[in-house]
DRENVEX-875622 format. One record per residue (C-alpha): x negated, y, z. Coordinates in steps of 0.5 Angstrom, whole numbers, padded with zeros to 4 digits, always signed. Layout:
BEGIN
XYZ ...
***
This chain:
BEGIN
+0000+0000+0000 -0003+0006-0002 +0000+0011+0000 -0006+0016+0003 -0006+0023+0002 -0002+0022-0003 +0002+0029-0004 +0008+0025-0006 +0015+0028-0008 +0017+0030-0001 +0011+0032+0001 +0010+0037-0005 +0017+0040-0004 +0016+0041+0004 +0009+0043+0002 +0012+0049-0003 +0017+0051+0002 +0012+0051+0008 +0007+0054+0004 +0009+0058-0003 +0006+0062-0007 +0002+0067-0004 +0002+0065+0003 -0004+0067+0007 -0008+0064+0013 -0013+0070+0012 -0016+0066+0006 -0013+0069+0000 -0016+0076+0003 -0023+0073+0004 -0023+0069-0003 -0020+0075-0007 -0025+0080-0004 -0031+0075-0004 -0029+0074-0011 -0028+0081-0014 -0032+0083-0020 -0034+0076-0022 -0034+0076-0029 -0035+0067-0031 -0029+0062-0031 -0027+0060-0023 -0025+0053-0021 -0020+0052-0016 -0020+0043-0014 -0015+0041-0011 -0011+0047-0012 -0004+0045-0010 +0002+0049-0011 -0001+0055-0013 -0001+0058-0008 -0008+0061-0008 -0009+0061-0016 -0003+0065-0018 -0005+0071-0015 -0012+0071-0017 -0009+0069-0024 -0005+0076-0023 -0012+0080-0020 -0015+0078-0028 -0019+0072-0026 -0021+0067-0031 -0019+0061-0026 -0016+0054-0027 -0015+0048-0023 -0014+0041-0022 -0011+0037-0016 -0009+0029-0016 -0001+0030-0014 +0002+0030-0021 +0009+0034-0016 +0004+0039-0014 +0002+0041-0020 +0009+0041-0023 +0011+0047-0017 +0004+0049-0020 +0005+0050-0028 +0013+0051-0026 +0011+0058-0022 +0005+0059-0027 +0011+0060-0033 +0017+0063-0029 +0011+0069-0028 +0008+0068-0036 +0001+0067-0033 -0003+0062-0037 -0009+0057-0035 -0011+0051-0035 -0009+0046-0029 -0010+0038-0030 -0009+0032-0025 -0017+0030-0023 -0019+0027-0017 -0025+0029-0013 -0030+0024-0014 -0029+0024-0022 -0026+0031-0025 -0030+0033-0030 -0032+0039-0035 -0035+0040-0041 -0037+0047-0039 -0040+0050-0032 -0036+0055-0027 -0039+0062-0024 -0035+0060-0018 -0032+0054-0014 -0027+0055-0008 -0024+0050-0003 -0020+0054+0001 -0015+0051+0007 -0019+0046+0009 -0018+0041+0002 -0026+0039+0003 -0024+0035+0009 -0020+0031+0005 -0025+0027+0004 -0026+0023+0008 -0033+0019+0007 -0039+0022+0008 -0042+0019+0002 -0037+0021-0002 -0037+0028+0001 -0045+0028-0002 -0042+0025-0009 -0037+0031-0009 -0043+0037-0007 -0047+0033-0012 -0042+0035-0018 -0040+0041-0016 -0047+0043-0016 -0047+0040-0023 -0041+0044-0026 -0044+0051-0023 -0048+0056-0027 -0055+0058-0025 -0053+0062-0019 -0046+0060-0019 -0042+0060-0012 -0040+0055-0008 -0034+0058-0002 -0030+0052+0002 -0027+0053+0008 -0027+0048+0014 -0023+0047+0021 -0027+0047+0027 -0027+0040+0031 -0022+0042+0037 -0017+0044+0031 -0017+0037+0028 -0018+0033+0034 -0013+0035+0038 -0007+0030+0038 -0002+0033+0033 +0005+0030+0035 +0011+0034+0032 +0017+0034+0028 +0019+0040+0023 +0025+0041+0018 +0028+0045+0012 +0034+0047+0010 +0035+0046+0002 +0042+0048+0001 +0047+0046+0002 +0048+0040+0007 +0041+0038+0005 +0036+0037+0009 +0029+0035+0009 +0025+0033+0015 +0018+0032+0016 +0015+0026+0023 +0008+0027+0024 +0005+0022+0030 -0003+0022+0030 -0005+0014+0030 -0013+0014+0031 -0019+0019+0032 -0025+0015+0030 -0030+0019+0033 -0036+0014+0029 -0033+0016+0023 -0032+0023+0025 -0024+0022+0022 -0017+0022+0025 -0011+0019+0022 -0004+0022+0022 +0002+0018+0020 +0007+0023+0016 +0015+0020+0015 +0018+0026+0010 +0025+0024+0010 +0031+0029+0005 +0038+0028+0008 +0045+0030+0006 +0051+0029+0010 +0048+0026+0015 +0046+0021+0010 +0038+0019+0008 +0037+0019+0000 +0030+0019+0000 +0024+0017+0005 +0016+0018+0004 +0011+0015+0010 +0003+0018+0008 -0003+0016+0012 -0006+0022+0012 -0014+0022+0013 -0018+0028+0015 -0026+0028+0016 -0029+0033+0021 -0035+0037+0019 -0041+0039+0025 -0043+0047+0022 -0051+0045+0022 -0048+0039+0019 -0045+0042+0013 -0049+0047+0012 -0055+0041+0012 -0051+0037+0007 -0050+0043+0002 -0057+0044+0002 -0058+0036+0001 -0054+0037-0005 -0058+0042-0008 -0055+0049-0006 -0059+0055-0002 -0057+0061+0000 -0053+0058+0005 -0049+0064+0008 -0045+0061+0015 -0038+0066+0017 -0032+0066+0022 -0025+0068+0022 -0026+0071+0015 -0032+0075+0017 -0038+0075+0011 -0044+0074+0014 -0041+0074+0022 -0043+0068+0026 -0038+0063+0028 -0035+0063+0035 -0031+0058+0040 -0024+0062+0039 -0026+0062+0030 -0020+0058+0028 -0023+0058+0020 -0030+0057+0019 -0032+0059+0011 -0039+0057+0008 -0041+0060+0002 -0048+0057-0002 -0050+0057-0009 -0054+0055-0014 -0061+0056-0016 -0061+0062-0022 -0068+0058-0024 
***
């Protein structure tokens, strides 16, 4: 049963309702300022339902995408089309997306990095992103802090969708691997009419937490340098115990 951070139908649509198009945690600002007056092509993976995307797209930047959820590209090329916005969005995985030509920026917000569970894999992914860089091309993710991922996330949320429609989202964390540095957290999405439940979706959500040195040592590993550490949103400012965001942005030799 594969059913690991799928992005399936109900979670794509809780997803979009959650969090639409423009809908910000302070990322949008950082990446739109951090990326200001950057004249290459621009690379979103994971890009999700648009919601960083279509605004950069509205700035003027030349930016694409692509994300392994079929359903949460279509919200994506559905919001692109309703704002006559155009750009490339393909259905790609992290481990093997690929590019016949090379980005002047990748960008990670919200934590999609931590997706990637295995650390190998993680090294794989560095690896290729540096391949898709130009010389001097930029690399900026974000990352939670430890305490926010490990943390026991039970809860129970719900949205009304008109009507007497309503869809549920369950979350009950199943195991943190402190060896493996992973949690695992099981998602039950459930859309109900009347009382009556039309459709159910149960994702194993995985997520991967990084130690700050520890990334910063990856990314260098991968070949990046210029590794430039910032908390809350802050460019250049040291992360601290209350940062609830902490970024990281590397580049790629220009030699």
């Amino acid at each position: 049963m594969k059913v690991q951070n799928r992005y399936g139908k109900l979670a794509s649509w809780v997803y979009h309702l959650d969090k639409p198009v423009g809908h910000s945690f302070g990322d949008l600002e950082y990446y739109q300022q951090r990326l200001t007056g950057c004249d290459g092509p621009i690379l979103e993976p994971a890009v999700g339902n648009g919601r960083i995307i279509i605004p950069m797209l509205e700035m003027g930047l030349a930016i694409e995408g692509f994300d392994a959820s079929q359903d949460m590209l279509e919200y994506c090329r559905q919001e692109c089309m309703s704002r006559g916005l155009l750009t490339t969005l393909t259905c790609q995985t992290f481990e093997q997306f690929s590019y016949d030509r090379r980005f002047a920026a990748i960008i990670m917000p919200a934590g999609s990095f931590q997706l990637i569970t295995e650390t190998a894999a993680a090294m794989t992914v560095l690896r290729r992103f540096w391949d898709h860089l130009q010389p001097g091309g930029r690399l900026i993710l974000d990352i939670d802090p430890i305490e926010s991922i490990v943390r026991e996330a039970n809860f129970a949320r719900s949205w009304p969708v008109g009507g007497d429609s309503l869809l549920t989202l369950t979350c009950h964390r199943a195991e943190v691997d402190y060896v493996k540095q992973t949690t695992l957290s099981h998602l039950h999405y459930q859309h109900w009419r009347d009382g009556i439940l039309q459709s159910a979706e149960l994702d194993l959500f995985h997520l991967r937490w990084w130690g700050i040195d520890e990334l910063a040592f990856a990314l260098r590993e991968a070949g990046f340098v210029d590794v430039v550490v910032s908390g809350g949103y802050q460019h250049g400012r040291q992360p601290c115990k209350s940062d609830q965001i902490i970024s990281f942005e590397a580049s790629r030799p220009s030699g």
